[in-house]
C-alpha positions as CSV (number, residue, x, y, z in Angstrom):
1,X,76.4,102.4,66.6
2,X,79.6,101.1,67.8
3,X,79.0,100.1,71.9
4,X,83.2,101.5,72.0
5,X,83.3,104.9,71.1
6,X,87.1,105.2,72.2
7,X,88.0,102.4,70.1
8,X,86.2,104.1,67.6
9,X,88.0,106.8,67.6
10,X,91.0,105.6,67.9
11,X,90.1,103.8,64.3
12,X,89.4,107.2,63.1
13,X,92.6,108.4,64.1
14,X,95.1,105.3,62.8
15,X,93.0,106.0,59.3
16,X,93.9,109.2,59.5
17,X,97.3,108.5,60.7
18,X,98.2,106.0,58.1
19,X,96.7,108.5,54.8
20,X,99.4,111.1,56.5
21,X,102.1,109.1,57.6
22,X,101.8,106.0,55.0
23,X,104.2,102.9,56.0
24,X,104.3,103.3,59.5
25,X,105.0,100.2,60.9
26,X,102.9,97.9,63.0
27,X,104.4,98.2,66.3
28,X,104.0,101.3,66.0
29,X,100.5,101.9,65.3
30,X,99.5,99.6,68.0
31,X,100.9,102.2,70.7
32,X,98.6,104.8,69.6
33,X,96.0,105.5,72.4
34,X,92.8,107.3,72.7
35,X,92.1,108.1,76.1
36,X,89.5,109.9,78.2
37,X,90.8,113.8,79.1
38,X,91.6,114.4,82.5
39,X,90.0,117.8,82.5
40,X,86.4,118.0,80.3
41,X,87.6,121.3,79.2
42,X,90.4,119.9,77.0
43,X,87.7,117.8,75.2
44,X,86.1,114.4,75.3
45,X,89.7,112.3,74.3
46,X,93.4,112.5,73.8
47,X,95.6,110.3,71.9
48,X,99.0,110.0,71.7
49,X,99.5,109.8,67.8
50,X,101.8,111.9,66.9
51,X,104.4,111.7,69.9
52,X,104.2,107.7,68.7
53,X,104.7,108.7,65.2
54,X,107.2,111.7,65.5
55,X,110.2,109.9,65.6
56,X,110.0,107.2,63.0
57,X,108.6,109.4,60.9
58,X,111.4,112.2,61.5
59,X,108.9,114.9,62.1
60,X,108.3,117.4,64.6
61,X,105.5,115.8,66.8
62,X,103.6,119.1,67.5
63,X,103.2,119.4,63.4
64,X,101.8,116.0,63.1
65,X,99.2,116.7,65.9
66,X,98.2,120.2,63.8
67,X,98.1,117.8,60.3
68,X,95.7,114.9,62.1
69,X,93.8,118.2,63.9
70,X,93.0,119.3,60.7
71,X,92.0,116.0,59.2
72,X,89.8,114.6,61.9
73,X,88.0,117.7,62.5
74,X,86.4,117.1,59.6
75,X,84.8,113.8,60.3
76,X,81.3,113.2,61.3
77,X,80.4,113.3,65.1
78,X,83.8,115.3,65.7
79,X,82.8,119.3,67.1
80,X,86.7,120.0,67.8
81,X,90.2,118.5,67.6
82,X,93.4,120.6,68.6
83,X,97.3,119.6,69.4
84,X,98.2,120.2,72.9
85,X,101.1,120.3,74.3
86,X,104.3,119.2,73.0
87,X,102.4,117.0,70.6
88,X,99.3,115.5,72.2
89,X,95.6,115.5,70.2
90,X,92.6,116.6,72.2
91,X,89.1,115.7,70.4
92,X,85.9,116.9,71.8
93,X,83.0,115.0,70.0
94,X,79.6,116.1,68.9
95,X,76.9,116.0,72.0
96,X,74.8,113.8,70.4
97,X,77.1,111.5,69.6
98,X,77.5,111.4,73.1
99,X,73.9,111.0,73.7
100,X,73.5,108.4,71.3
101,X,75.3,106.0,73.4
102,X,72.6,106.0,76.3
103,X,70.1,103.8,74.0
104,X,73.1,101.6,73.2
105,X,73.5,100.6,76.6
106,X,70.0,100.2,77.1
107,X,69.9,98.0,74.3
108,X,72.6,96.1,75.5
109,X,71.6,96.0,78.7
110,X,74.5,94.5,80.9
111,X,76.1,92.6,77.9
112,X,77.1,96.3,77.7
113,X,81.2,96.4,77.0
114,X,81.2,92.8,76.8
115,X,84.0,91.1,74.5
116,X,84.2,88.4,72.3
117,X,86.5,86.0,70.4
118,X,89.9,86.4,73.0
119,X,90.7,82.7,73.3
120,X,90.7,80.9,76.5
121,X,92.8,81.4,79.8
122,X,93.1,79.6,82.9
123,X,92.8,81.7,86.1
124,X,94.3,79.9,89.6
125,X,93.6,81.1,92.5
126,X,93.5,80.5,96.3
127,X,95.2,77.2,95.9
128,X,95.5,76.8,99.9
129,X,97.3,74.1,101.8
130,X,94.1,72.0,103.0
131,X,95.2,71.9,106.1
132,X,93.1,74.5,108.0
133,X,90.6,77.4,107.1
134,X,90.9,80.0,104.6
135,X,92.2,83.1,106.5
136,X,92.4,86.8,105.4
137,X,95.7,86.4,103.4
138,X,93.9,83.7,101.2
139,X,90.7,85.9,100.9
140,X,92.7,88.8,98.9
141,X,93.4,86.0,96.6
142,X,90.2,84.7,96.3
143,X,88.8,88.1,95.6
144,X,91.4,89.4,93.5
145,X,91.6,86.1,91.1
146,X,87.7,85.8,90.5
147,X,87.2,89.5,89.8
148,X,90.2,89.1,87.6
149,X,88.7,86.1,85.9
150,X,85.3,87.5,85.7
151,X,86.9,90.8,84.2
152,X,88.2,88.7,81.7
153,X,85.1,86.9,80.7
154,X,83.7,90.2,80.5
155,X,86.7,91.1,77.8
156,X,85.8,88.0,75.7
157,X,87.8,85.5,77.0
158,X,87.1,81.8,77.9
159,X,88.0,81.9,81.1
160,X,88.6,78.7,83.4
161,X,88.9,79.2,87.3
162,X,90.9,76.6,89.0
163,X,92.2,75.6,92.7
164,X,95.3,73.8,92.8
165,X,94.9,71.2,95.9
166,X,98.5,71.0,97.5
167,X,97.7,67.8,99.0
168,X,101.0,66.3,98.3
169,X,104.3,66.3,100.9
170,X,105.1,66.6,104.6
171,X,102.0,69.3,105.5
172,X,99.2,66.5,104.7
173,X,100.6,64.0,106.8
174,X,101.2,66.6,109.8
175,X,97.3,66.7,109.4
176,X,96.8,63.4,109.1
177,X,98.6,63.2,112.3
178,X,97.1,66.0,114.1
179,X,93.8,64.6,113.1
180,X,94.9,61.5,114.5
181,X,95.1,63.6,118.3
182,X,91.9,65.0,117.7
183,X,90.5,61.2,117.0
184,X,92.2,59.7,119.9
185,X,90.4,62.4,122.0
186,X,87.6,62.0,120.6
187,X,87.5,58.2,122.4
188,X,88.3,59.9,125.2
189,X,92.4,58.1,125.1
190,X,95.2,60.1,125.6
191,X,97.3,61.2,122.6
192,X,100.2,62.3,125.0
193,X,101.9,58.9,124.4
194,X,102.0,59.7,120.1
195,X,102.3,62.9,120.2
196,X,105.8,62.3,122.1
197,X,107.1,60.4,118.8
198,X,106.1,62.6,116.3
199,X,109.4,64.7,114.7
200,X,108.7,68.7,115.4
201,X,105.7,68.2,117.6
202,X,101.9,68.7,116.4
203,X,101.6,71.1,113.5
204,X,98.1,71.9,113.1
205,X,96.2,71.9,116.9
206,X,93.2,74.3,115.7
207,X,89.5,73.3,117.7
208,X,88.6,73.2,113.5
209,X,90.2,69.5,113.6
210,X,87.9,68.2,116.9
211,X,84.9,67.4,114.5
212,X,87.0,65.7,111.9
213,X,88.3,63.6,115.0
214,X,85.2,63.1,116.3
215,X,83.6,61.7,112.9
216,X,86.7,59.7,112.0
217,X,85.7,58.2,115.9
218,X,81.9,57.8,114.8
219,X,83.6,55.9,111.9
220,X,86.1,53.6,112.7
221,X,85.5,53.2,116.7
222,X,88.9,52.0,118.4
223,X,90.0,50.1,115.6
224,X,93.2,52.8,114.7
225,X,93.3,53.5,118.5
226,X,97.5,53.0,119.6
227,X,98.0,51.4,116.5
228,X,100.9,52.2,114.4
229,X,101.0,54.9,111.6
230,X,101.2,52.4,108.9
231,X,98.0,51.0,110.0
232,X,96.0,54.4,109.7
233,X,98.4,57.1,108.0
234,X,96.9,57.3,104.2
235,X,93.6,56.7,105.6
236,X,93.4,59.7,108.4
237,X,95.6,61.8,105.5
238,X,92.9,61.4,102.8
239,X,89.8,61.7,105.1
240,X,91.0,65.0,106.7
241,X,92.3,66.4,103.7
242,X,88.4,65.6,101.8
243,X,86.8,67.4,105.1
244,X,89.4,70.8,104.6
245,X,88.6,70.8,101.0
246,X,84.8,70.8,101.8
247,X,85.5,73.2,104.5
248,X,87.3,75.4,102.1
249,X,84.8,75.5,99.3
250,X,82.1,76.4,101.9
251,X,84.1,79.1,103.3
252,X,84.8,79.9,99.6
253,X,80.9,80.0,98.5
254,X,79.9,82.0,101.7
255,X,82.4,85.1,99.9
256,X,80.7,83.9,96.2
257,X,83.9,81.9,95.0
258,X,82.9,79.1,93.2
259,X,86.1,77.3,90.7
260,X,85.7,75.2,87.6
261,X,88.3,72.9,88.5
262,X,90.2,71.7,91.6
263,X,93.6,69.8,90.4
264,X,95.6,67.2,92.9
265,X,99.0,67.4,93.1
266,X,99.1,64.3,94.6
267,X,96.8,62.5,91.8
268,X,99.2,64.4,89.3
269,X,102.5,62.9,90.8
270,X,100.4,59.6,90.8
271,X,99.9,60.1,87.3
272,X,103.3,60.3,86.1
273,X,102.9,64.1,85.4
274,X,106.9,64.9,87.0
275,X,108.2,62.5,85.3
276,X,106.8,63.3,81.3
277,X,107.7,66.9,82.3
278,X,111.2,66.3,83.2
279,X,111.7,64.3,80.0
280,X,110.0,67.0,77.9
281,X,112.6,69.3,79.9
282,X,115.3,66.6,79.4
283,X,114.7,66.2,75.7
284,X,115.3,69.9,74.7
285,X,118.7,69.7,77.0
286,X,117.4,72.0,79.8
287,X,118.0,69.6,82.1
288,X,122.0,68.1,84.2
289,X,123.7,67.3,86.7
290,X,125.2,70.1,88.6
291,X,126.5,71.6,91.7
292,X,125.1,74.9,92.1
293,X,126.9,78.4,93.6
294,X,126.0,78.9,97.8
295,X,122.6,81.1,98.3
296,X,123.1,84.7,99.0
297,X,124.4,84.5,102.4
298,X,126.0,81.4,102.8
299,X,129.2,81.3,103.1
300,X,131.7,78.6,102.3
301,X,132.1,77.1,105.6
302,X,128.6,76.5,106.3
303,X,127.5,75.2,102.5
304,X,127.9,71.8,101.5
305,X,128.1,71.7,97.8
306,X,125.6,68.7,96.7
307,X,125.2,67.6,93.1
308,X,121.5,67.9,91.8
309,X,119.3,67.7,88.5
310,X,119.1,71.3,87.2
311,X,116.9,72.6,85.1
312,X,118.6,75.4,83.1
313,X,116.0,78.5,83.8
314,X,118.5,80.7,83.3
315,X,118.0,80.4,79.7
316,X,114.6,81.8,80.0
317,X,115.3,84.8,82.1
318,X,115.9,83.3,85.7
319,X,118.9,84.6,87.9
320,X,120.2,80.8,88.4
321,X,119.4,77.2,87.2
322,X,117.0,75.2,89.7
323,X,117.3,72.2,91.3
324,X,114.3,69.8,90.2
325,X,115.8,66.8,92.0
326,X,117.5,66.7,95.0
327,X,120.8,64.9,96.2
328,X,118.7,62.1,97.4
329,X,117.0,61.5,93.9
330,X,113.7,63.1,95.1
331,X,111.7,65.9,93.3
332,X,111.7,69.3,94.5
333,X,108.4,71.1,95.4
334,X,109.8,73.3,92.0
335,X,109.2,70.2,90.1
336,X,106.1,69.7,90.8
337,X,104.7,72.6,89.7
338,X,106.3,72.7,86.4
339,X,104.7,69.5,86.4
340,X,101.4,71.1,86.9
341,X,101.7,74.0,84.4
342,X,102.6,71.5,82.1
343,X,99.2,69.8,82.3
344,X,97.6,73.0,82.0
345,X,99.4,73.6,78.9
346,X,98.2,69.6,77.8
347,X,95.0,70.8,78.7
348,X,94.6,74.0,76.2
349,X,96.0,76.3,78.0
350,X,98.7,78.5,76.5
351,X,97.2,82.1,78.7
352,X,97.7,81.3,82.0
353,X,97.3,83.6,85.2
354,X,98.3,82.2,89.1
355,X,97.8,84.7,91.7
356,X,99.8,83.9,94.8
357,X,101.0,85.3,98.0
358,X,103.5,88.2,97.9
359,X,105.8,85.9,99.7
360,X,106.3,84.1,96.7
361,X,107.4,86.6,94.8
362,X,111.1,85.1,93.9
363,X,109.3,82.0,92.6
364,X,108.0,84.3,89.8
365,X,111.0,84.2,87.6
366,X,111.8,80.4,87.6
367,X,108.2,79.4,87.2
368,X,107.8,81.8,84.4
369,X,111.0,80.4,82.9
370,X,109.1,76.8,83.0
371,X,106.6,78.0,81.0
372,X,108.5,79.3,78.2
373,X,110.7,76.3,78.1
374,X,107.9,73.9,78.0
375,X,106.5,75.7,75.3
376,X,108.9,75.6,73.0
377,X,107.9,77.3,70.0
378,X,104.4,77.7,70.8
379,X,103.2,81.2,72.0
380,X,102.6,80.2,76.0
381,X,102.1,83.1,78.9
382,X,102.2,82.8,82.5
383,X,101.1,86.0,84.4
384,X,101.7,86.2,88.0
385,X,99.6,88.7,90.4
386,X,101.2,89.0,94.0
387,X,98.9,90.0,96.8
388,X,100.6,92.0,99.6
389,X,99.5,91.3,103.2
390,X,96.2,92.5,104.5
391,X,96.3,93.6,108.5
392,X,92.3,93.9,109.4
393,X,91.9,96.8,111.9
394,X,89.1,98.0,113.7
395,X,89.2,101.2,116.1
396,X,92.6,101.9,114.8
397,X,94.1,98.7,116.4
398,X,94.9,95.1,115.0
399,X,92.0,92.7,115.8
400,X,92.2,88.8,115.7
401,X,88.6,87.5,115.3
402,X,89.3,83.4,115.0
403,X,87.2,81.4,116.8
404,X,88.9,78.1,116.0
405,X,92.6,78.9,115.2
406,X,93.7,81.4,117.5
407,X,96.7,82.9,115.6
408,X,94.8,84.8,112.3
409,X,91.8,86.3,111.3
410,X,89.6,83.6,109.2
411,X,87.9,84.4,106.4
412,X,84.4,83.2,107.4
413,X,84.6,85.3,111.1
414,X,85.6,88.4,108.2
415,X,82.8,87.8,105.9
416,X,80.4,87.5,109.5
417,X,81.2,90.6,110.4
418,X,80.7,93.0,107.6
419,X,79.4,91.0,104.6
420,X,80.5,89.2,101.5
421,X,79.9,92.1,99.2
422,X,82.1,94.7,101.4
423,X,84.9,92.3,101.9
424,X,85.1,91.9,97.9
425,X,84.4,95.3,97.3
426,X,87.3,96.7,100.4
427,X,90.0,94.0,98.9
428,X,89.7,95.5,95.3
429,X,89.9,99.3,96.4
430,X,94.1,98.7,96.4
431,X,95.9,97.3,93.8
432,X,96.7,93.5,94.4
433,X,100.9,94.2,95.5
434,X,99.9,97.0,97.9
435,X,99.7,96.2,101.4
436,X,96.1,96.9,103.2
437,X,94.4,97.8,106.0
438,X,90.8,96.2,106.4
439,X,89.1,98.8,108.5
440,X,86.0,97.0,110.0
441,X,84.4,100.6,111.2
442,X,84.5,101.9,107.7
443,X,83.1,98.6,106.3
444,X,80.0,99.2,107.9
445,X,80.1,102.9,108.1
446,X,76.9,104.3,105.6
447,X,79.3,107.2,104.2
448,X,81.7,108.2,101.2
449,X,84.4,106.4,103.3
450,X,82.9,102.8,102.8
451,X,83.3,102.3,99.3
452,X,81.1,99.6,99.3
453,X,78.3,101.6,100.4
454,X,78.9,104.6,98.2
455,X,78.0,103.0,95.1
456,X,75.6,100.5,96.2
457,X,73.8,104.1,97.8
458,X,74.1,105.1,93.7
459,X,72.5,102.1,92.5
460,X,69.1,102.1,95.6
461,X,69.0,105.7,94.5
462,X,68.9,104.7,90.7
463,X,66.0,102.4,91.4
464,X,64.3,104.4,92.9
465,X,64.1,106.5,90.6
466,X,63.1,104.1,87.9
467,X,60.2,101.9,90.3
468,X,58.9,106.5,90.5
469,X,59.3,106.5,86.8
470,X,57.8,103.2,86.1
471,X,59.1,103.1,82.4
472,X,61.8,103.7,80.8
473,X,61.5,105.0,77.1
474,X,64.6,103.7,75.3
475,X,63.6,105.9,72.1
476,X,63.4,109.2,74.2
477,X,64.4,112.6,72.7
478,X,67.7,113.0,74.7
479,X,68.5,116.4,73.1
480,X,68.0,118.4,76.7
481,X,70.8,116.5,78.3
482,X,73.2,119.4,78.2
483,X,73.9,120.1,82.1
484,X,77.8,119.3,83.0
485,X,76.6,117.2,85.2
486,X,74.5,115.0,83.0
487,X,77.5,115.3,80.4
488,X,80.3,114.4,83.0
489,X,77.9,111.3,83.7
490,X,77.5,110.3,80.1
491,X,81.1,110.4,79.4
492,X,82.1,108.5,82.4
493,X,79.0,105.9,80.9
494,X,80.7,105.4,77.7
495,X,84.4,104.5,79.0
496,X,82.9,101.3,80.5
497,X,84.2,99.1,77.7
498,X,87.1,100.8,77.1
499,X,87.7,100.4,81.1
500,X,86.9,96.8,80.6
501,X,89.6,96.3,78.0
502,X,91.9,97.8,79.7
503,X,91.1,96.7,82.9
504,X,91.6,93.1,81.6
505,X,94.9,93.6,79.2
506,X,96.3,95.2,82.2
507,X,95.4,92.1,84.1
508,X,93.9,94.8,87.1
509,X,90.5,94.3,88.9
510,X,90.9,97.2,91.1
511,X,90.4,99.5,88.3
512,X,86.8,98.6,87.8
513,X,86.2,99.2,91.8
514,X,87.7,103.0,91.2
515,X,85.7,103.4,87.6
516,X,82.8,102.4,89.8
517,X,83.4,104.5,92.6
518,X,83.5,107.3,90.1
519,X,80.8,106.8,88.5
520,X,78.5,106.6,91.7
521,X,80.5,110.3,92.2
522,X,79.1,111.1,89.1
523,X,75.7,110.0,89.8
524,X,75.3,111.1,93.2
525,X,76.9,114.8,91.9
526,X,73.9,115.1,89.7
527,X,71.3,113.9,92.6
528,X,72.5,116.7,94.4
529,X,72.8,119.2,91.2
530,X,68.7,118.3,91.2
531,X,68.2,119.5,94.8
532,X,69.5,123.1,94.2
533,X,67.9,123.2,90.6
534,X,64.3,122.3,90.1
535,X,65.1,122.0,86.1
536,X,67.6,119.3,87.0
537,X,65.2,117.0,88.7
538,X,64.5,113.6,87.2
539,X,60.7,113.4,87.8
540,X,59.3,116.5,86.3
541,X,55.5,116.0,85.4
542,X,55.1,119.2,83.8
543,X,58.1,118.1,81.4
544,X,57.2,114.5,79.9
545,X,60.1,115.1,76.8
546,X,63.0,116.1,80.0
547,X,61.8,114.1,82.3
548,X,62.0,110.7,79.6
549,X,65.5,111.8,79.0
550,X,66.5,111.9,82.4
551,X,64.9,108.6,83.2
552,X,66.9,106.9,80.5
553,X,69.8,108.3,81.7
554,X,69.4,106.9,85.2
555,X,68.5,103.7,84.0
556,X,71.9,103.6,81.9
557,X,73.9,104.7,85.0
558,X,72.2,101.4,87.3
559,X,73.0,99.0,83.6
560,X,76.7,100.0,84.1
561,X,76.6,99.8,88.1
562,X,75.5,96.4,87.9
563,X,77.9,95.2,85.0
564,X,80.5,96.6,87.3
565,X,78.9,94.6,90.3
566,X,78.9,91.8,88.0
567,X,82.7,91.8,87.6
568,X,83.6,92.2,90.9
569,X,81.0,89.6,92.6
570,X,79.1,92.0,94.7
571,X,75.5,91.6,94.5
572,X,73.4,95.4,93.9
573,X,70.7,96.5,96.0
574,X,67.4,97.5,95.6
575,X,66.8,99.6,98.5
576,X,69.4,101.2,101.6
577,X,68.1,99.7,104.4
C-alpha cells in the first residue's frame, strides 16, 4: 500500500491518459495534478488532465474528462469518477481504500510522508551582522529557513543549514571600536577623548557590549588603554565578533535553531575566494571595464560617471551589469557574495536556498544572475525567500521589549515572553513576503485564535485519549468508520505527503502550519461530534470492534500532528496545563 495515495492516483490517471491520448508529450504530462476537492461532495480528488491535454491534443477538454471518467471508474479502489466543469475530473475513491491508509501511518509512524532520493541543497539563513543580538526581523528568518529546511528533509532531500558570518568590512570594526568604549569603561577611563576621533561617532552603544568590555578588561588590564588603534584594532574586532557569534547561537538554540555550518566572509576573502571567482567570471568574458548609466534618480548634474569592473548580469536576467570593483580597485560587497555562492557551488551545492530580509529584495536578480553564470553548463538554482517586516503588538499597540538595545524588540525578550514553540508556530501562520503582526495577547490566549495552542490542544486531547485506551490495535477492523466526521479526518490524514511535496517544491513552510491547523479543526470537530452522539465516542466498552477503530484513528491523527511539529520545530505536548 502506497503511503501517497494522490500520487497514486495521479499514476492511475497519466496511464490512463497516455492509452487515450498516446504521444503526449512530457511537459505536458508533468502539469497534470491530482488534487484534494474543495467540497467532499464532489469526491475525494480532482485533476486537471484533460484541460492540460485538450489543446495539444485538439480535443474538446469536457470529452476527454467523460473518456478518462469512463476509464478510471473502472479501476480498483475507484467508487466514482465524473467530468466537472468545463473539463475537470472529480474521483471519489472506495471507503476502504480510505481506511486502509490509517494502518499505513501507523506503520510508518512519523517517517509517515517522508521522501527519499532528492539530492542535496544548502539552506542559509539568519546570516546576521555579529554586531549585536538577533532581533524580531532576524527571528522570521530563523524560523522560516529551518522549517523550510526541515520541510525539505522531510521531502527527501539532503539538506545542509548554514549561517553566513558577515564579519568582513566597516560594521566589524565599528564594533571593535565600540567595544573598545565599553573596555575603556570597564577600567573605569574615560572614552570621551577616542570617541571624539572616531569618523560618524559610535555605531553600536547597546548595554549588550559592557560584558564584552568588561572581559576584554579582565584580559588584557590597561595594556590597550589610550593606545592607538593599530595596537588593539584586529584584536578587539576578532574578540567581540567571537562573543556576538556565541551570543547569537545561544539566542538561536533558546528558539531551537541549530546550523550545520557557519561560513566567514572574512576567512573566504583571506582565502582567495574573490579573486578565483572573478577569474572564473573573467574567463567566460562576463567581466570589463565600464562606466555605467546614473541610478534611477540621479540626475546628470549630481552623478560623477566612474569607470569600474562589471560583471555582465544582464546576460542572465538582471536589469543592469554590476559593479564588482570599484573606482578605487576595491571589491564591492556584490563581489563578495558571488564569491561565497561560488564556494557553495565548490562545495556540492548546485540547489541552493538564502532567505533574506525583504529589504533585499532588488539584490535577488543580480545574485541569481551569479549563479547561473558561475555555473555554466551545469544545472545550478538559487531560490530566494524574502521575509516582510514583523511589528510585535500587544493590546493593539506597538511594544518595544529590549532590555539591552533600546531601539527593537530582541528575539530572546520574544521567545521570554510567550515561548519558543508559539513564536515558531505565529511566524509560519503568514506566508514569508507578507508583513505581520505578532500579537502577544493571542500568543498566550488558550483559544482558536492562538494557533499555537489550537493544535497542540488537538494533540493533549489525542493522548489522552490513547494513555484511556492504553493500546492501540494497528490490525483493527476499521469498517465502522463511516461518520463525515471520521471521513473528513481520514482524508485530511492522507494529504500529508502530498502536502509535504508540495509544501517543499513550492519552497513554502507556512503551508504545513495551515494543513496543521486544519487538521486539529478536523480533530477537534469530531471531539465535539462525540459529545452530542454517544455512538461517536472513542472509548465505548460495550463496543470493543468501534471502539479499536476509533482508537487507531486517534493515534494516526497525533502521528501526523507530530510529523507536522517535527517540520516546523515546535515540540507537542502531552497534557494542557
Amino acid at each position: 500500500m502506497t503511503e501517497n495515495l494522490f500520487a497514486q492516483a495521479r499514476a492511475w490517471v497519466l496511464d490512463e491518459l497516455t492509452a487515450l491520448l498516446p504521444g503526449l508529450p512530457e511537459e505536458i504530462l508533468s502539469r497534470v495534478e491530482v488534487t484534494p476537492t474543495k467540497d467532499s461532495a464532489h469526491g475525494d480528488m480532482a485533476s486537471n488532465a484533460a484541460m492540460v491535454a485538450a489543446k495539444p491534443a485538439g480535443k474538446n477538454p469536457r470529452d476527454i474528462a467523460a473518456a478518462l471518467a469512463s476509464r478510471l471508474a473502472a479501476r480498483p479502489g475507484v467508487a466514482k469518477a465524473e467530468p466537472a466543469g468545463p473539463g475537470f475530473l472529480n474521483l471519489t475513491l472506495e471507503p476502504a481504500l480510505l481506511l486502509a491508509q490509517v494502518p499505513v501511518i501507523l506503520a510508518a509512524g512519523e517517517a509517515y510522508g517522508q521522501g527519499a532520493g532528492r539530492g542535496r541543497v544548502n539552506v542559509e539563513y539568519v546570516s546576521a551582522n555579529p554586531t549585536g543580538p538577533l532581533h524580531v526581523g532576524h527571528c522570521r528568518g530563523a524560523v522560516v529557513g529551518d522549517a523550510l529546511a526541515n520541510l525539505l528533509a522531510k521531502a527527501g532531500y539532503a539538506v545542509t543549514k548554514e549561517f553566513y558570518v558577515n564579519d568582513a568590512g566597516a560594521q566589524v570594526i565599528a564594533l571593535g571600536r565600540s567595544v573598545y568604549v565599553r573596555y575603556l569603561e570597564a577600567l573605569g577611563l574615560s572614552p570621551e577623548a577616542y570617541i571624539d576621533t572616531v569618523t560618524g561617532g559610535m555605531q553600536y552603544g547597546g548595554a549588550y557590549l559592557i560584558p564584552i568590555g568588561a572581559a576584554l578588561a579582565e584580559k588584557y588590564g590597561d595594556e590597550f588603554a589610550e593606545t592607538p588603534e593599530a595596537h588593539w584594532l584586529d584584536t578587539f574586532r576578532d574578540f567581540a565578533v567571537a562573543q556576538m557569534l556565541q551570543l547569537i547561537r545561544d539566542d538561536l538554540a533558546a528558539l531551537g535553531v541549530v546550523h550545520d555550518v557557519f561560513s566567514s566572509e572574512r576567512a573566504l576573502i583571506a582565502a582567495g575566494g574573490v579573486e578565483r571567482a572573478l577569474r572564473q567570471l573573467s574567463e567566460r568574458g562576463l567581466i570589463y571595464e565600464g562606466v555605467l548609466e546614473p541610478p534611477k534618480g540621479k540626475t546628470p548634474e549630481d552623478w560623477e560617471p566612474r569607470e569600474q569592473t562589471l560583471f555582465r548580469s544582464t546576460d542572465f536576467g538582471d536589469d543592469v551589469d554590476r559593479p564588482v570593483r570599484k573606482s578605487d580597485g576595491s571589491n564591492t560587497y556584490f563581489a563578495n557574495d558571488v564569491a561565497y555562492h561560488a564556494d557553495k557551488m565548490a562545495r556540492g551545492f548546485t540547489a541552493m536556498i538564502d532567505v533574506w530580509g525583504a529589504d533585499h529584495g532588488g539584490y535577488v536578480k543580480r545574485m541569481q544572475a551569479a549563479v547561473k553564470a558561475l555555473a555554466g553548463d551545469t544545472p545550478a538554482r538559487l531560490d530566494v525567500l524574502l521575509c516582510q517586516i514583523v511589528r510585535v503588538m500587544k493590546d493593539g499597540a506597538p511594544v518595544r521589549m529590549s532590555k539591552r538595545a533600546g531601539t527593537f524588540v530582541e528575539l530572546r525578550d520574544l521567545i521570554d515572553e510567550v515561548g519558543p514553540d508559539a513564536v515558531r508556530f505565529i511566524m509560519l501562520m503568514r506566508k514569508s513576503d507578507a508583513q505581520m503582526d505578532f500579537d502577544l495577547n493571542a500568543a498566550v490566549a488558550q483559544t482558536r485564535d492562538n494557533p499555537v495552542f489550537y493544535v497542540q490542544y488537538a494533540h493533549a486531547r489525542c493522548r489522552s485519549v490513547l494513555r484511556a485506551a492504553g493500546i492501540v490495535d494497528a490490525g483493527a477492523d476499521l469498517s465502522s468508520l463511516a461518520a463525515p466526521e471520521e471521513l473528513a479526518l481520514i482524508r485530511r490524514l492522507i494529504n500529508w505527503p502530498r502536502m509535504v511535496e508540495q509544501a517543499a517544491e513550492a519552497r513554502e513552510p507556512h503551508r504545513i502550519a495551515f494543513y496543521l491547523y486544519e487538521l486539529a479543526g478536523d480533530f477537534h470537530a469530531l471531539w465535539n461530534a462525540g459529545r452530542g452522539d454517544a455512538a461517536l465516542r472513542f472509548i465505548q466498552a460495550e463496543r470493543p470492534v468501534e471502539t479499536a477503530a476509533r482508537i487507531a484513528l486517534v493515534a494516526a491523527t497525533a502521528t501526523v500532528l507530530r510529523s507536522g511539529f517535527a517540520v516546523l520545530g515546535v515540540t507537542p505536548v502531552e497534557e494542557m496545563r
